[in-house]
py3Dmol code that shows the C-alpha trace and the ligand (Angstrom):
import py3Dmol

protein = """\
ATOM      1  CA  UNK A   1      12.397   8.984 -33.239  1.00  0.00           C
ATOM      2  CA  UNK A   2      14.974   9.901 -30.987  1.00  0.00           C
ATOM      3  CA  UNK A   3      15.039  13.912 -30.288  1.00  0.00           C
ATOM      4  CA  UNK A   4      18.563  15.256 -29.497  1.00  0.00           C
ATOM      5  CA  UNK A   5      18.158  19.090 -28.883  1.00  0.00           C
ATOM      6  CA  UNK A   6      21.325  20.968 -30.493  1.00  0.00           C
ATOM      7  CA  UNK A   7      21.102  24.349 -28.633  1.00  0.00           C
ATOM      8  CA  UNK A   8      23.606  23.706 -25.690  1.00  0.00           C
ATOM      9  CA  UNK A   9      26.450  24.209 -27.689  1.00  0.00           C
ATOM     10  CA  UNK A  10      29.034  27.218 -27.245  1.00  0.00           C
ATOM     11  CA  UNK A  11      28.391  28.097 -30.655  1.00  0.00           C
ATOM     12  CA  UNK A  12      25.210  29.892 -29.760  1.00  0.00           C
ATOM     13  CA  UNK A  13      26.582  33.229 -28.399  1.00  0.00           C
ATOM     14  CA  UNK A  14      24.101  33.670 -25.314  1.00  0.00           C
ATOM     15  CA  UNK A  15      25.529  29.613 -24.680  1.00  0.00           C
ATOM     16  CA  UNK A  16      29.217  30.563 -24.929  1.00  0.00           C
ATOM     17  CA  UNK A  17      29.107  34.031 -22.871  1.00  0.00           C
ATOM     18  CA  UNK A  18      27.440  31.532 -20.315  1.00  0.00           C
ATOM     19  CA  UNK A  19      30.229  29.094 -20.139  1.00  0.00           C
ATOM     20  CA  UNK A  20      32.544  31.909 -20.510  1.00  0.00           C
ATOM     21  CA  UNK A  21      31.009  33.600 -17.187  1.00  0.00           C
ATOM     22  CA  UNK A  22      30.272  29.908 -15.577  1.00  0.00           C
ATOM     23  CA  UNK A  23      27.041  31.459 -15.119  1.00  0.00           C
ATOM     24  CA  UNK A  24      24.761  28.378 -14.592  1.00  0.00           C
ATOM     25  CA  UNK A  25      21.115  29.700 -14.488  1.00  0.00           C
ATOM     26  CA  UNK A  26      21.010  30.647 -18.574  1.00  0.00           C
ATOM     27  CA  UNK A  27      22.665  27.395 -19.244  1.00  0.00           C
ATOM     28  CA  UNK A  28      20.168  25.548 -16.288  1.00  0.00           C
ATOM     29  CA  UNK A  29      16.964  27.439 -17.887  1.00  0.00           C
ATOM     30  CA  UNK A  30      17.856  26.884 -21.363  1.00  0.00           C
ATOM     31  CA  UNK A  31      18.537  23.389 -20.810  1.00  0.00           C
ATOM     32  CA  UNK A  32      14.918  23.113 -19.071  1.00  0.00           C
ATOM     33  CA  UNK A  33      13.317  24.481 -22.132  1.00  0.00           C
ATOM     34  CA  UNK A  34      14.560  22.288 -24.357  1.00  0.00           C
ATOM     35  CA  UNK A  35      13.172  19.176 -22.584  1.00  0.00           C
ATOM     36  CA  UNK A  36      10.149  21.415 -22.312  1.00  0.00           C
ATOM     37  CA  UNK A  37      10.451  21.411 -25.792  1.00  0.00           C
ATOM     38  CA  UNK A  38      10.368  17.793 -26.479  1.00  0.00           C
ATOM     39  CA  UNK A  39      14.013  16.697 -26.298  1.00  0.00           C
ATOM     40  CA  UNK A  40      14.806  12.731 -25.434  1.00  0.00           C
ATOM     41  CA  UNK A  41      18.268  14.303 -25.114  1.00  0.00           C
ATOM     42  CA  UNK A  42      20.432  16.977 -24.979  1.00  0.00           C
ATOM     43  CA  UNK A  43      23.809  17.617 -27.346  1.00  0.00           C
ATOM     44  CA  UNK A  44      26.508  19.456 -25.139  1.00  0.00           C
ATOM     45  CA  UNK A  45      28.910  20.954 -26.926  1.00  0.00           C
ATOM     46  CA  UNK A  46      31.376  23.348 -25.445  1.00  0.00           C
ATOM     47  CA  UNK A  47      32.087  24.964 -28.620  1.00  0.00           C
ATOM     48  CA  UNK A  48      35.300  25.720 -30.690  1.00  0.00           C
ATOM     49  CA  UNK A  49      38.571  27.301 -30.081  1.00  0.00           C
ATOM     50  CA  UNK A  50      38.198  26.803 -26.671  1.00  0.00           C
ATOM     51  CA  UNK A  51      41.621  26.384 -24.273  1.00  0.00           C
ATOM     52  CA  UNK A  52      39.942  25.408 -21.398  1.00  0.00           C
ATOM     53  CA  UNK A  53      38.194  22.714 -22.741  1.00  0.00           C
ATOM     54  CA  UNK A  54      37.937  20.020 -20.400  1.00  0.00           C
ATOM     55  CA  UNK A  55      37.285  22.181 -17.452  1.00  0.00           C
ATOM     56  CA  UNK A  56      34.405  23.811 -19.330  1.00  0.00           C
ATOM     57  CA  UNK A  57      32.644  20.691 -20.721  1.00  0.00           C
ATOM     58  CA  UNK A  58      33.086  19.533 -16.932  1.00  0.00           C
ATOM     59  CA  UNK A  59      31.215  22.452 -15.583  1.00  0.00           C
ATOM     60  CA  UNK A  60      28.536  22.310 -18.232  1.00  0.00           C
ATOM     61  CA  UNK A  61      27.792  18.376 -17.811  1.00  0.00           C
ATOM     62  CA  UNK A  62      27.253  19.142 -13.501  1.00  0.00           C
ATOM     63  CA  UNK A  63      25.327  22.600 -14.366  1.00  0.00           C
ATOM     64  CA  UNK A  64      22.601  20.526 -16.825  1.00  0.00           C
ATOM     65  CA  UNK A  65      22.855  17.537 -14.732  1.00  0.00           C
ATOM     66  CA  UNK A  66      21.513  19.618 -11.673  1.00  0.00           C
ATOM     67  CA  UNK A  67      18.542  20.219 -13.393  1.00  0.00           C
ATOM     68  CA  UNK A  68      17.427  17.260 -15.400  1.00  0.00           C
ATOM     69  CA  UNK A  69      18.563  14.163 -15.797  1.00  0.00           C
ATOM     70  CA  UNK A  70      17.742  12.998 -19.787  1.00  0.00           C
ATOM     71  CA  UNK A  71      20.887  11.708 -21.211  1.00  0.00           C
ATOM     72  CA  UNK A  72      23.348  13.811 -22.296  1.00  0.00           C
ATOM     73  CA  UNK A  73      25.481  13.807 -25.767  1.00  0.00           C
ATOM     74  CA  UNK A  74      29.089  14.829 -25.199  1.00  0.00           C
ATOM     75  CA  UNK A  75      29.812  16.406 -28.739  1.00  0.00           C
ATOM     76  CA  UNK A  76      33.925  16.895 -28.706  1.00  0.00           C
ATOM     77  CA  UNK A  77      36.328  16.248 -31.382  1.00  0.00           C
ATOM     78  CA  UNK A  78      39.174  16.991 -28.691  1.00  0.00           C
ATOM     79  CA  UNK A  79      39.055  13.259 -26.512  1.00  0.00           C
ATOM     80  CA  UNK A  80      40.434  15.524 -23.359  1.00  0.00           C
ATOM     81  CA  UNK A  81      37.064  17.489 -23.508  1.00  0.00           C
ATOM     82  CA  UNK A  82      35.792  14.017 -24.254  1.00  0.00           C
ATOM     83  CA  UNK A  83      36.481  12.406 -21.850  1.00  0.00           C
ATOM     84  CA  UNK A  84      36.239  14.886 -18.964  1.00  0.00           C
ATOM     85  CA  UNK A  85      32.494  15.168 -20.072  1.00  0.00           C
ATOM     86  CA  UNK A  86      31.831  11.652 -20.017  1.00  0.00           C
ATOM     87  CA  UNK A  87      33.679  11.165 -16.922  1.00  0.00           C
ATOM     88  CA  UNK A  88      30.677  13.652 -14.788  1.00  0.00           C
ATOM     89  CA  UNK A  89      27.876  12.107 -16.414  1.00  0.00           C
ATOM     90  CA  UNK A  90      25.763  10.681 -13.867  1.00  0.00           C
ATOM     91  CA  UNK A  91      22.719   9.551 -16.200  1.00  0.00           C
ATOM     92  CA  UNK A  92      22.819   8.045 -19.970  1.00  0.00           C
ATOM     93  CA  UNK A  93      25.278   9.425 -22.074  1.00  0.00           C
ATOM     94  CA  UNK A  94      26.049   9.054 -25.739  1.00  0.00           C
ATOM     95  CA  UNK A  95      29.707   9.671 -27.072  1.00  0.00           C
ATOM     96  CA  UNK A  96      29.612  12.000 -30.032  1.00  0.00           C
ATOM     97  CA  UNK A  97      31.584  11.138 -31.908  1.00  0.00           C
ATOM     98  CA  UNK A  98      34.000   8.495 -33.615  1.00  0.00           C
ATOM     99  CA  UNK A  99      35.455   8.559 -37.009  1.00  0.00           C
ATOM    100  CA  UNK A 100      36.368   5.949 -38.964  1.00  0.00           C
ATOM    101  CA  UNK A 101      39.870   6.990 -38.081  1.00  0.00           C
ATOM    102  CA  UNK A 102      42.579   4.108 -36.357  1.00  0.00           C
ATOM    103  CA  UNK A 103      43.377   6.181 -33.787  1.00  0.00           C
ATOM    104  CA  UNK A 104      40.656   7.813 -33.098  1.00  0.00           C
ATOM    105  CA  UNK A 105      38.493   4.387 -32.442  1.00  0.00           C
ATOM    106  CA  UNK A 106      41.333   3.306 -30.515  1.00  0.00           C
ATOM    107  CA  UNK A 107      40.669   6.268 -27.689  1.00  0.00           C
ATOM    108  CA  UNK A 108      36.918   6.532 -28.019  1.00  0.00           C
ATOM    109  CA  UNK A 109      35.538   2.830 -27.873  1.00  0.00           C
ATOM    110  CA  UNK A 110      37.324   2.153 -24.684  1.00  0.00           C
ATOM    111  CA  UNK A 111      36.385   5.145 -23.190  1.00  0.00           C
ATOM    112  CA  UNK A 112      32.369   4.170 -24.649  1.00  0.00           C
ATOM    113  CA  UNK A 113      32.976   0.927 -22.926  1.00  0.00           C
ATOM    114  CA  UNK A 114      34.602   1.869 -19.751  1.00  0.00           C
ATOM    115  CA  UNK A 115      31.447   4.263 -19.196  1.00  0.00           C
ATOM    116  CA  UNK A 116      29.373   1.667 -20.776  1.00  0.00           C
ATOM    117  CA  UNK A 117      28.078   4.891 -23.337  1.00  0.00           C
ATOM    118  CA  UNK A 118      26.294   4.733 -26.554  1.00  0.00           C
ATOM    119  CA  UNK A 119      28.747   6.429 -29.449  1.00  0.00           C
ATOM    120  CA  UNK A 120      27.613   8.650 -32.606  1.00  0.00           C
ATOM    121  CA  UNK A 121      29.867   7.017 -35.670  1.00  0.00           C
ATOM    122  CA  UNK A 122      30.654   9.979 -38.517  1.00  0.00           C
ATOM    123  CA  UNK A 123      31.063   8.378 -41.474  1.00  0.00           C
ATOM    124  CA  UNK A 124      34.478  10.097 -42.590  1.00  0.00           C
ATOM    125  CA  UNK A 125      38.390   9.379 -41.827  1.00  0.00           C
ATOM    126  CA  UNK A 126      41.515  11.392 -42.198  1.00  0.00           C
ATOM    127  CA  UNK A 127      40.961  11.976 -46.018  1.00  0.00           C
ATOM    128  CA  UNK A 128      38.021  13.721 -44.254  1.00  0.00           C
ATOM    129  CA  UNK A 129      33.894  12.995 -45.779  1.00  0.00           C
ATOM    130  CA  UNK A 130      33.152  10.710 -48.837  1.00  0.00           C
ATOM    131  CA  UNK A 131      32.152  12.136 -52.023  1.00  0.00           C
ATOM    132  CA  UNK A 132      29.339   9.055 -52.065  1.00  0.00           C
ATOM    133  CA  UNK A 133      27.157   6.887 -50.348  1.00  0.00           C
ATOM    134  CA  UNK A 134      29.068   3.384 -50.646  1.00  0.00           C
ATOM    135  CA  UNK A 135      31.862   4.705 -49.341  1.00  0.00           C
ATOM    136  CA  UNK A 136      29.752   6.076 -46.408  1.00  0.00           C
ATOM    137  CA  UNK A 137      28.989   3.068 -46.482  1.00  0.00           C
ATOM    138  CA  UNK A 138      32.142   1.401 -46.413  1.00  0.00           C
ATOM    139  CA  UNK A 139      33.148   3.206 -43.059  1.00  0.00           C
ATOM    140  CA  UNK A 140      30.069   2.569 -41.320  1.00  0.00           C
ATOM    141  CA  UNK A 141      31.113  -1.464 -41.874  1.00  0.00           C
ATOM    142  CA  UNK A 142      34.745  -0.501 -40.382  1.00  0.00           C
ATOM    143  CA  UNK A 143      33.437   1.297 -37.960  1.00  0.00           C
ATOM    144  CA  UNK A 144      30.748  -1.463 -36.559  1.00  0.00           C
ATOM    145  CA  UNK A 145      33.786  -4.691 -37.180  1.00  0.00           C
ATOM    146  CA  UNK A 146      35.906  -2.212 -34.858  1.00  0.00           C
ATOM    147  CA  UNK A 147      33.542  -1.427 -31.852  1.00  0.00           C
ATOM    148  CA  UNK A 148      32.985  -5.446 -32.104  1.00  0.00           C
ATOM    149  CA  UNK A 149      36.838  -5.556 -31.597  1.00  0.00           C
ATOM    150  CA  UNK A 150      36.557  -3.741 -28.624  1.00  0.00           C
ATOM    151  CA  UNK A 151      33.082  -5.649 -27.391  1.00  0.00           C
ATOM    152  CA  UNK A 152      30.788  -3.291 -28.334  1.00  0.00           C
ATOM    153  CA  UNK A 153      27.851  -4.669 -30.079  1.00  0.00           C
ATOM    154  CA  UNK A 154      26.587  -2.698 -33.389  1.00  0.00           C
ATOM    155  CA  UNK A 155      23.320  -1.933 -30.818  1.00  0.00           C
ATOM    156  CA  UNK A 156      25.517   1.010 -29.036  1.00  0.00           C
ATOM    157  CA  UNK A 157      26.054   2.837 -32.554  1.00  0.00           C
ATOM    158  CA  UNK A 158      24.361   5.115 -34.123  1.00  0.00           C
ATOM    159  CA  UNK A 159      25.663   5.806 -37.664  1.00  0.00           C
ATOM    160  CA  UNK A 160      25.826   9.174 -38.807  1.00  0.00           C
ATOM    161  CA  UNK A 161      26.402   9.925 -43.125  1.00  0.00           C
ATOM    162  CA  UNK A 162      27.353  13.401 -42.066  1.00  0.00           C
ATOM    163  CA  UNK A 163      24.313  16.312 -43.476  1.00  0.00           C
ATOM    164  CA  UNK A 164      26.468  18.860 -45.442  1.00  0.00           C
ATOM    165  CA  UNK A 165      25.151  22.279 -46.135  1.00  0.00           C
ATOM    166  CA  UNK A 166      22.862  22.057 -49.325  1.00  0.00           C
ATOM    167  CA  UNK A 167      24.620  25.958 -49.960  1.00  0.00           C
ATOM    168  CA  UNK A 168      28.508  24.514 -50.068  1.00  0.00           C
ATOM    169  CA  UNK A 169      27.448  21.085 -51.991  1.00  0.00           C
ATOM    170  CA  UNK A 170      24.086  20.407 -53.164  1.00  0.00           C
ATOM    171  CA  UNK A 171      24.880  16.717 -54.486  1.00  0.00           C
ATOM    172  CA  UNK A 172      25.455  15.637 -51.408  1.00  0.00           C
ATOM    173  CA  UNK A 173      21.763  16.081 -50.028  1.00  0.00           C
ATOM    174  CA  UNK A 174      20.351  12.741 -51.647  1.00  0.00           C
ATOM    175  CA  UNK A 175      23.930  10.935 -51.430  1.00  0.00           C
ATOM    176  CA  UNK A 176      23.456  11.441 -48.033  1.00  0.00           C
ATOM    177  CA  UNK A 177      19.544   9.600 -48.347  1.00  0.00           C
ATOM    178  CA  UNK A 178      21.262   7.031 -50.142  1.00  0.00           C
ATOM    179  CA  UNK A 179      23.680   6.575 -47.459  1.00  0.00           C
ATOM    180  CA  UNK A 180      20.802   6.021 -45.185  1.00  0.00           C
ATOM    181  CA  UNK A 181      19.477   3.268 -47.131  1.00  0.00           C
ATOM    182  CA  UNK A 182      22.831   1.250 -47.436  1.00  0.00           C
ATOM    183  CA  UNK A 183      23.027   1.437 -43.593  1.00  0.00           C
ATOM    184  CA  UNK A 184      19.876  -0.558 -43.220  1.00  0.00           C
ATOM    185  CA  UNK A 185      21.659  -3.171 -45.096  1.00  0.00           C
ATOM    186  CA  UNK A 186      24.587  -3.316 -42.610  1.00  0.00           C
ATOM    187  CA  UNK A 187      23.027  -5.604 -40.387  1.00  0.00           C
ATOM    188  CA  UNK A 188      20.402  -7.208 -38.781  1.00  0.00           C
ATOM    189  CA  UNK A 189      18.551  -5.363 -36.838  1.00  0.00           C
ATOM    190  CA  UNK A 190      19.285  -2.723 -38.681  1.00  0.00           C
ATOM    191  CA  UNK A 191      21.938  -0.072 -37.481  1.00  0.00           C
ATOM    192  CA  UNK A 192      20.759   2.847 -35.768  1.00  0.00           C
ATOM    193  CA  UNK A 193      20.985   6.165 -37.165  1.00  0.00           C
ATOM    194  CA  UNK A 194      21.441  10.239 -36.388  1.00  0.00           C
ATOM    195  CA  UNK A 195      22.100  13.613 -38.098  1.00  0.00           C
ATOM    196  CA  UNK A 196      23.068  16.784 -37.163  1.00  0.00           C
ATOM    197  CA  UNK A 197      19.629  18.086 -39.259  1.00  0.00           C
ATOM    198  CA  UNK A 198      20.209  21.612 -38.858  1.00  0.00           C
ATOM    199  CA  UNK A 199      23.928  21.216 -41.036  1.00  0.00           C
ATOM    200  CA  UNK A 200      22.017  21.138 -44.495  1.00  0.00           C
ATOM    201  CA  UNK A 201      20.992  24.605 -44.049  1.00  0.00           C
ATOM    202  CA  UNK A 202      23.748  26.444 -42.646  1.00  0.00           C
ATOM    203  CA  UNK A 203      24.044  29.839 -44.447  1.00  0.00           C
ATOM    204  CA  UNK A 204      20.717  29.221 -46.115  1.00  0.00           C
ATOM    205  CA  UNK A 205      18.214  31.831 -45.702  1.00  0.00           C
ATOM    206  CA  UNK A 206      14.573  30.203 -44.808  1.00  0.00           C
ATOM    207  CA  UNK A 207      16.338  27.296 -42.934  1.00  0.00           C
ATOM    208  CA  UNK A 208      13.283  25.785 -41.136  1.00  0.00           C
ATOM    209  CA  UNK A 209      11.513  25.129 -44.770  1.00  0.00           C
ATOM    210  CA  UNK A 210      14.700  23.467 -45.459  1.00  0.00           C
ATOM    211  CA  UNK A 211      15.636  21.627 -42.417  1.00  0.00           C
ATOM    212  CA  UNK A 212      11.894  19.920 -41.701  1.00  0.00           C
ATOM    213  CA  UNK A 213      11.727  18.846 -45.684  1.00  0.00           C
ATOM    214  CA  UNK A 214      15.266  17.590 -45.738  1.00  0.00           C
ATOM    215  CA  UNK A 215      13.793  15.669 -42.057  1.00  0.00           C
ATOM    216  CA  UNK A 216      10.726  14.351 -43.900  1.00  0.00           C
ATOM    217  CA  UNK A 217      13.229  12.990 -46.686  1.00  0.00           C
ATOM    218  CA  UNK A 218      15.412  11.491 -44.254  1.00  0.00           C
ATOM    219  CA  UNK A 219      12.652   9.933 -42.043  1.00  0.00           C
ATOM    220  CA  UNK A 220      11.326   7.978 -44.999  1.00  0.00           C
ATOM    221  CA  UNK A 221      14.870   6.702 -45.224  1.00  0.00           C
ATOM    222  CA  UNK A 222      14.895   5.344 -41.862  1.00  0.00           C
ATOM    223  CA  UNK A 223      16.346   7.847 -39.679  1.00  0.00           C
ATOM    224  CA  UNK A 224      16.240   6.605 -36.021  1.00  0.00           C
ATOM    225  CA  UNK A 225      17.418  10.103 -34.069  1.00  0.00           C
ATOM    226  CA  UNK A 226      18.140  13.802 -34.779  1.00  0.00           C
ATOM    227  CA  UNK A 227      20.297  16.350 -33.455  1.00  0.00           C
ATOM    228  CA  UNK A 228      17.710  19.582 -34.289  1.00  0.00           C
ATOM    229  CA  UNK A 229      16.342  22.835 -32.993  1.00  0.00           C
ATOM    230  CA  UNK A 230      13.760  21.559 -30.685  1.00  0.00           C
ATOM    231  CA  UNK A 231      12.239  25.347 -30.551  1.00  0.00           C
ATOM    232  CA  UNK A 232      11.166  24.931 -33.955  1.00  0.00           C
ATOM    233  CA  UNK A 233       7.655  24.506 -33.560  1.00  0.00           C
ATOM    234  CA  UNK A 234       6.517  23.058 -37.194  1.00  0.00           C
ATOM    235  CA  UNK A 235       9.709  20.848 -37.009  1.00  0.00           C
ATOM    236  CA  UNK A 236       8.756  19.322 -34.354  1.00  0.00           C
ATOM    237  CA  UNK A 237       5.263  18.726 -35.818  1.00  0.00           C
ATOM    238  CA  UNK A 238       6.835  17.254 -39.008  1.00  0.00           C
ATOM    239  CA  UNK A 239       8.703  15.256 -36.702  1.00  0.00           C
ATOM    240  CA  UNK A 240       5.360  13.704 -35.119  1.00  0.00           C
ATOM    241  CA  UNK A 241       3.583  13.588 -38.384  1.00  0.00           C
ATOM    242  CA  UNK A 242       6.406  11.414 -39.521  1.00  0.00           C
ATOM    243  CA  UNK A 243       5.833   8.825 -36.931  1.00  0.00           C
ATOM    244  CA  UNK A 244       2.587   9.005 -37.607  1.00  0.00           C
ATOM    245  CA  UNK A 245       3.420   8.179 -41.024  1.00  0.00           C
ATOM    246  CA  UNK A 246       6.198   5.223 -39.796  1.00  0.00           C
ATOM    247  CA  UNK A 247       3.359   3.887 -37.800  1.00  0.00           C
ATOM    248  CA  UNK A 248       5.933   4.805 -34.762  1.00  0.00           C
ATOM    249  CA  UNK A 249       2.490   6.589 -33.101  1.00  0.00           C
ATOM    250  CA  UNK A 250      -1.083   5.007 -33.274  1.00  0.00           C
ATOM    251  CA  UNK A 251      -3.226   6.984 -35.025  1.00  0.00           C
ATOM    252  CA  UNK A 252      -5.453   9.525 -33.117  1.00  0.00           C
ATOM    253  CA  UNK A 253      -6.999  12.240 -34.653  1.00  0.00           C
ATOM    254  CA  UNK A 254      -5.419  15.138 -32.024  1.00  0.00           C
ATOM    255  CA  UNK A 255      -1.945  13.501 -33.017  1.00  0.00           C
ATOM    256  CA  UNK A 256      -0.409  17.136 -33.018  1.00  0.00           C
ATOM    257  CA  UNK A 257      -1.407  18.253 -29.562  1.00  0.00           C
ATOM    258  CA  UNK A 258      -0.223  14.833 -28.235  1.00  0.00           C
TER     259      UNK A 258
END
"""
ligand_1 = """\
32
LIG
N 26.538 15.148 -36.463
C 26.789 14.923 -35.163
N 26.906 15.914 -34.265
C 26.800 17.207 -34.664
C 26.536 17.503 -36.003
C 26.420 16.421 -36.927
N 26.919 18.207 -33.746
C 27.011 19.578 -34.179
C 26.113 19.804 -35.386
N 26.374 18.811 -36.383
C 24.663 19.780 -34.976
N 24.363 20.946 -34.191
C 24.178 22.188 -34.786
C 24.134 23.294 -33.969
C 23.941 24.535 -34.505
C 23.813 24.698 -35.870
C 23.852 23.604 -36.685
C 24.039 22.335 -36.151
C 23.655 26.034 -36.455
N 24.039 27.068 -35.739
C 23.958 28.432 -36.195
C 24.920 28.653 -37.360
O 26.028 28.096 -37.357
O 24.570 29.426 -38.256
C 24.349 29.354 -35.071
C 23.635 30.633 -35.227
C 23.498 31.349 -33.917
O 24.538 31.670 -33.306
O 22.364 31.594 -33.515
O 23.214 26.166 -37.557
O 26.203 16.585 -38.131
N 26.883 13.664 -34.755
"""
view = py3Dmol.view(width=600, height=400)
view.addModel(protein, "pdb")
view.setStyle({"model": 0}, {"cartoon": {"style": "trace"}})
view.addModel(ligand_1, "xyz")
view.setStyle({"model": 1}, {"stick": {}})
view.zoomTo()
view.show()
């Protein structure tokens, strides 16, 4: 499983008074203790209602990048910020994200190619996210036949059903598994997937309860990587447990302290 660490994103206060104040040694330590943590990669995400987008997303790619050099996953809706964070990665980078969206595909897979990135595919469009899993579905297919158009091979996507927070639409938590299953179907090999985990249980009280069962859920469903808290200790266990449980891991009996 493929460990994307979502805590360098300006949404986190301490993250966004750091970017704020260009102030690299939070943003350089916290960065550190997430692949301390665990983290295959890091989500960097310069947060919302920003006006100097670009230039911040530049200055937080170079600040992590002087310190480790895992690959980095430039989370933007805005393809300025986009592409000004791709543009100063130096190591592996993933593009997150595409929609399904004309336009939107039409800016982001040359820009994937051009920087020969991986790209995160949400499974949505202008009418915004599905009400159900074949229609998740649906886009995921678009989505793949596109990226083909522009010579990407289905290998560079991961697909992503989009987690909604169980508290705004509680449905949607197993249409989402579902979703997961059809995307094996897709293709062969099967498609690679992601979530943002940590969306199910957004104004949920208890949320690591909810997050690492919703994770064991989705694992058995064939989730490939996972944008989570990496400083949750017992998620991270569940996380190991599950490849245990995938056969990902040989078994050993100290599996957890591995
Ligand atoms: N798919 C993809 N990318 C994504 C998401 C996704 N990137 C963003 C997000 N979803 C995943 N990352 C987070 C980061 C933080 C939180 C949830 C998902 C979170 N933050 C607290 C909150 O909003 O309550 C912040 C609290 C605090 O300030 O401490 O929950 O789905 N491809």
């Amino acid at each position: 499983m493929l460990v994307i660490s979502e805590r360098i994103n300006g949404l986190f206060v301490q993250v966004g008074k750091a970017i704020d104040d260009r102030d690299p040694r939070f943003i350089q330590e916290h960065a550190l203790k997430q692949v301390a943590c665990g983290a295959h990669a890091l989500d960097i995400n310069v947060g919302p209602g920003r006006d100097d987008g670009p230039a911040a997303m530049e200055w937080l790619v170079n600040t992590v990048q002087e310190v480790t050099s895992v690959p980095l996953c430039i989370d933007s809706p805005g393809i300025k910020t986009m592409t000004a964070g791709v543009k100063a990665c130096r190591n592996k980078v993933i593009i997150n994200s595409t929609t399904a969206e004309m336009k939107k595909m039409q800016a982001i897979f040359p820009l994937a190619k051009e920087h020969d990135a991986d790209i995160i595919c949400l499974t949505m469009d202008e009418r915004g996210i599905p009400n159900d899993a074949e229609s998740r579905a649906e886009m995921a297919m678009l989505m793949m036949t596109t990226a083909m158009e522009h010579d990407i091979m289905p290998d560079r996507l991961f697909l992503d059903p989009l987690v909604m927070p169980i508290k705004a639409a509680q449905d949607q938590a197993m249409k989402v598994i579902r979703a997961m299953h059809l995307f094996q179907t897709l293709n062969d090999p099967a498609p690679r997937t992601v979530v943002g985990l940590s969306n199910v249980s957004n104004g949920a009280k208890e949320r690591s309860i909810i997050n690492r069962t919703y994770l064991g859920m989705l694992m058995g469903a064939g989730l490939g990587a996972a944008i989570v808290d990496v400083q949750d200790e017992l998620l991270m266990e569940a996380i190991k447990a599950g490849e245990l449980l995938r056969a990902e891991k040989l078994y050993c009996d100290d599996f957890l302290r591995a």
